[in-house]
C-alpha positions as CSV (number, residue, x, y, z in Angstrom):
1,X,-31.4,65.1,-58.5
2,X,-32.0,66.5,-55.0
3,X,-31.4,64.5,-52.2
4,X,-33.6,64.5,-49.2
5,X,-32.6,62.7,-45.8
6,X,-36.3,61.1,-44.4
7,X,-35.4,61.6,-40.8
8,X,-36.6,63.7,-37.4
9,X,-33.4,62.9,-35.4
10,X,-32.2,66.3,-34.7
11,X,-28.8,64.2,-33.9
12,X,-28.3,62.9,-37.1
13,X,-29.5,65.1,-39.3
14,X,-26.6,67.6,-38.0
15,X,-23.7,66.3,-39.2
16,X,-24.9,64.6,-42.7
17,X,-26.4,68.5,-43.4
18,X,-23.1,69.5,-42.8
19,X,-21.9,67.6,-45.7
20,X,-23.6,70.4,-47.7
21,X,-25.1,67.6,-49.9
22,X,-29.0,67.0,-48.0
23,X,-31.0,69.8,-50.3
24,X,-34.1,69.3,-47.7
25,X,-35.9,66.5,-44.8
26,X,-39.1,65.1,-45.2
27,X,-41.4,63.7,-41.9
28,X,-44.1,62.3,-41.1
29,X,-46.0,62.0,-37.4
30,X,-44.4,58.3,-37.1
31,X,-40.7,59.9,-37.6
32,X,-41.6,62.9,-35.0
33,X,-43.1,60.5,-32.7
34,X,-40.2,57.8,-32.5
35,X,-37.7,61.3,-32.0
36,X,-39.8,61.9,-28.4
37,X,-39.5,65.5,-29.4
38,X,-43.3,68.1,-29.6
39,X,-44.3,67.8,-32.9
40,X,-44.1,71.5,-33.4
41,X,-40.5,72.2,-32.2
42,X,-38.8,69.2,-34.0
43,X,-40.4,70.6,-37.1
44,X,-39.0,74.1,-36.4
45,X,-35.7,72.9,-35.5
46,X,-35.7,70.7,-38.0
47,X,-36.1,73.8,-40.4
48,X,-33.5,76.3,-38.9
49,X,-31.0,73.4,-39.4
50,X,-32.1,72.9,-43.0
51,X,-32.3,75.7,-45.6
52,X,-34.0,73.6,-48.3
53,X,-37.8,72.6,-48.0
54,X,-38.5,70.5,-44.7
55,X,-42.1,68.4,-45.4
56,X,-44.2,68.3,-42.5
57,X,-47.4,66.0,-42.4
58,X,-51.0,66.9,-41.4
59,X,-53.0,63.8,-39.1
60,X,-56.2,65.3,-40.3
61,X,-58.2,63.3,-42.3
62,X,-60.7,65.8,-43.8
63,X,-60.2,68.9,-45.8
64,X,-61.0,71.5,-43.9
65,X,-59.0,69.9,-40.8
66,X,-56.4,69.6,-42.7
67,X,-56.3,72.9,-44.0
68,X,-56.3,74.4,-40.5
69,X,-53.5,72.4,-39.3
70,X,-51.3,72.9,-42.8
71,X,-51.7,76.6,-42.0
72,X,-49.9,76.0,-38.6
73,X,-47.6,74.2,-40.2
74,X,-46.4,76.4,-42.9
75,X,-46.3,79.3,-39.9
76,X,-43.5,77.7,-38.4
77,X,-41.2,78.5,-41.2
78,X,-40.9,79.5,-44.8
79,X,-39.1,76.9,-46.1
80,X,-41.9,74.3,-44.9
81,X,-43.7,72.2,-47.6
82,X,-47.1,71.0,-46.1
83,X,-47.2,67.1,-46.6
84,X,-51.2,65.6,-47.5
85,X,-51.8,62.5,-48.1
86,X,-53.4,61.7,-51.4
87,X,-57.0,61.1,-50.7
88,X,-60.1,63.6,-51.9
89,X,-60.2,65.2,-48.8
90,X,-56.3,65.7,-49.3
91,X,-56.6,66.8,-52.7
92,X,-59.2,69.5,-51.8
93,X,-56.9,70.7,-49.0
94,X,-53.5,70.5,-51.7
95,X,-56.1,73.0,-54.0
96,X,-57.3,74.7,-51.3
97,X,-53.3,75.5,-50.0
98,X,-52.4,75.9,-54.1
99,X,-54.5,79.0,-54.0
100,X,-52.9,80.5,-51.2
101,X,-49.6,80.1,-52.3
102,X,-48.2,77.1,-49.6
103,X,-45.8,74.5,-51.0
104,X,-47.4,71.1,-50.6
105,X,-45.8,67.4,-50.7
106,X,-49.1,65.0,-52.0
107,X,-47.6,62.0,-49.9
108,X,-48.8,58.4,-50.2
109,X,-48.8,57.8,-54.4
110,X,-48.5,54.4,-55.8
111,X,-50.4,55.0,-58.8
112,X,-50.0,57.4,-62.3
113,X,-53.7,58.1,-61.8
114,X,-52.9,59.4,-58.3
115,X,-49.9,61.5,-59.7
116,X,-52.1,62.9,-62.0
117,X,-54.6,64.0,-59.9
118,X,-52.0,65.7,-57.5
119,X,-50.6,67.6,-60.6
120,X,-53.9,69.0,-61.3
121,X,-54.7,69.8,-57.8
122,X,-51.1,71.8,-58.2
123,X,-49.1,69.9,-55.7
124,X,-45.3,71.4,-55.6
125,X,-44.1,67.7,-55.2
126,X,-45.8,64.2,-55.0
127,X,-44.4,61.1,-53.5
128,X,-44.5,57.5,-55.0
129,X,-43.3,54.8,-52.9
130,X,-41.2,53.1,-54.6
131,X,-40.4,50.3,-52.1
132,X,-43.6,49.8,-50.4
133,X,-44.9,49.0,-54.0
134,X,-41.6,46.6,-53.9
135,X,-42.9,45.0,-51.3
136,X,-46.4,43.9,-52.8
137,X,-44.9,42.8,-56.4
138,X,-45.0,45.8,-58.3
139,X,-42.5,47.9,-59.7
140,X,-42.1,51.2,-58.1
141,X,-39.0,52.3,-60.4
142,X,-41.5,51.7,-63.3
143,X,-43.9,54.0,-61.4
144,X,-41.7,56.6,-61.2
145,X,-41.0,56.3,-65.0
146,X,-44.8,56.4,-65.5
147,X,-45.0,59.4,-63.8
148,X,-41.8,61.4,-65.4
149,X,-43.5,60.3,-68.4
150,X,-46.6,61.5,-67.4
151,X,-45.6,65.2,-66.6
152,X,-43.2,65.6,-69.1
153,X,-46.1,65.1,-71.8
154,X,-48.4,67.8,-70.3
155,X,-45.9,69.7,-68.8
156,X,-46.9,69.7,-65.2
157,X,-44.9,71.7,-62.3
158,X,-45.4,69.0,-59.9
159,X,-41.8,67.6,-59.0
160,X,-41.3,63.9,-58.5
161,X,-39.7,63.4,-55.1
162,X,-39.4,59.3,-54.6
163,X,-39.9,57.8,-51.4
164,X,-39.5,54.6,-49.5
165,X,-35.9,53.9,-51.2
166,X,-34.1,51.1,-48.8
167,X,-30.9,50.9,-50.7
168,X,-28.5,52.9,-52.8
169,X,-29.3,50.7,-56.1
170,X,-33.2,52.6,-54.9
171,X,-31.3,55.7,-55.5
172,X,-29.6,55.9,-58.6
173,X,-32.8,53.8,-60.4
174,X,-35.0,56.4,-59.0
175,X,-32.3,59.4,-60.9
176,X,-32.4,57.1,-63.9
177,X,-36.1,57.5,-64.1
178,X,-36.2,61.2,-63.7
179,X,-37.0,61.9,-60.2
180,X,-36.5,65.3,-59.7
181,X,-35.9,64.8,-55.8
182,X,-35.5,61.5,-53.6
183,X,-36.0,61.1,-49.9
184,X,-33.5,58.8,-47.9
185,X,-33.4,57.2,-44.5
186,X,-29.8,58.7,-43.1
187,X,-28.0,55.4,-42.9
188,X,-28.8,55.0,-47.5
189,X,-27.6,58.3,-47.7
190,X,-24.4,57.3,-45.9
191,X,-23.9,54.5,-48.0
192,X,-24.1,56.0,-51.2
193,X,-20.1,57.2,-51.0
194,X,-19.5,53.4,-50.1
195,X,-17.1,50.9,-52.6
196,X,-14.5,48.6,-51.4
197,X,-12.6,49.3,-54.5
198,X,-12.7,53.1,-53.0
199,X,-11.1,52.1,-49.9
200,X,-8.7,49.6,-50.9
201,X,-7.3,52.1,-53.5
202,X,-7.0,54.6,-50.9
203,X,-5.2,52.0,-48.4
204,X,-2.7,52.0,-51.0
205,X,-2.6,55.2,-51.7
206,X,-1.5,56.4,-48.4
207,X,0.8,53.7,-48.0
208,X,2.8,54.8,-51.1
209,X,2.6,58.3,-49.9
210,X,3.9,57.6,-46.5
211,X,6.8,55.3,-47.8
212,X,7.9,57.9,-50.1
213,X,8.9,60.1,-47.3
214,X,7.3,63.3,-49.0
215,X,5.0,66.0,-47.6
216,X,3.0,68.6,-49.4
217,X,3.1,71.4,-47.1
């Protein structure tokens, strides 16, 4: 499964990309807006860091607006994925980019009838939220089985990148389920190398090492 870090901090998106582990960044106007940076240049910057797809939103809300400012978008750089939200409007505009050959991220899913429709419209990814539907009683692991289920059966391109995961237990149920990609705030992604078993067996470790007098080179 991919791993996506759901960030516009230019500050700590450096040094986790460095890792060589984030395969891409997803953002949305909220993100860009809290970073203080232009819209435009934090998306470009953003993408010269990153090699893997970097998903910028439109704030359209029609088709045809959306369209114009998904064509800016993508002009930035190649390895941008123009994020729509899943509305009609949107899906003409995910149809409308389909044709021409842009990447698009059919954001906003928290139904298999929504997946659906962004498979047909030939979205490259769509993105269920898994803890937003937490947060109202459903089960947004479920939804992304649904959906794996859903794809698999017709055999749709569309790749399932889960969103809104708020802990690392979000993660690995979201692999489990067959999400092809997942988007994580930095600080999840941090955690995921966490155990206390890991660093209490590493204590030790070193203490034996260093008691033992020894070096390796």
């Amino acid at each position: 499964m991919q791993l996506f870090l759901d960030t516009a901090d230019i500050g700590v998106l450096t040094p986790l990309v460095a890792t060589g582990l984030v395969d891409g960044v997803t953002t949305n106007p909220t993100l860009i807006a809290r970073s203080g940076q232009g819209f435009i240049e934090t998306v470009a910057q953003i993408c010269a860091l990153v090699e893997g797809p970097v998903s910028a939103e439109v704030a359209a809300l029609d088709a045809p607006s959306m369209v114009a400012e998904g064509e800016r978008l993508a002009a930035i750089a190649p390895n941008v994925v123009v994020k729509v939200p899943i509305t009609w409007e949107g899906l003409k505009a995910v149809r409308i980019f389909t044709d021409q050959g842009v990447r698009t991220n059919a954001t906003l899913c928290f139904s298999a009838s929504q997946a659906l429709l962004a498979a047909k419209a030939g979205a490259s990814y769509v993105s269920p939220f898994v803890g937003r539907l937490d947060d109202h009683g459903a089960d947004g692991v479920e939804l992304l089985s649904e959906i794996r289920a859903l794809y698999d059966q017709f055999e749709f391109d569309t790749h399932i990148l889960a969103a809104s995961l708020r802990t690392v237990r979000h993660v690995t149920s979201a692999a489990l389920a067959g999400s092809d990609c997942a988007t994580l705030p930095p600080q999840v992604f941090s955690d995921l190398i966490k155990h206390p078993l890991t660093d209490r067996g590493l204590e030790t470790f070193m203490s034996d090492w260093k008691a033992s007098g020894q070096s390796i080179v």
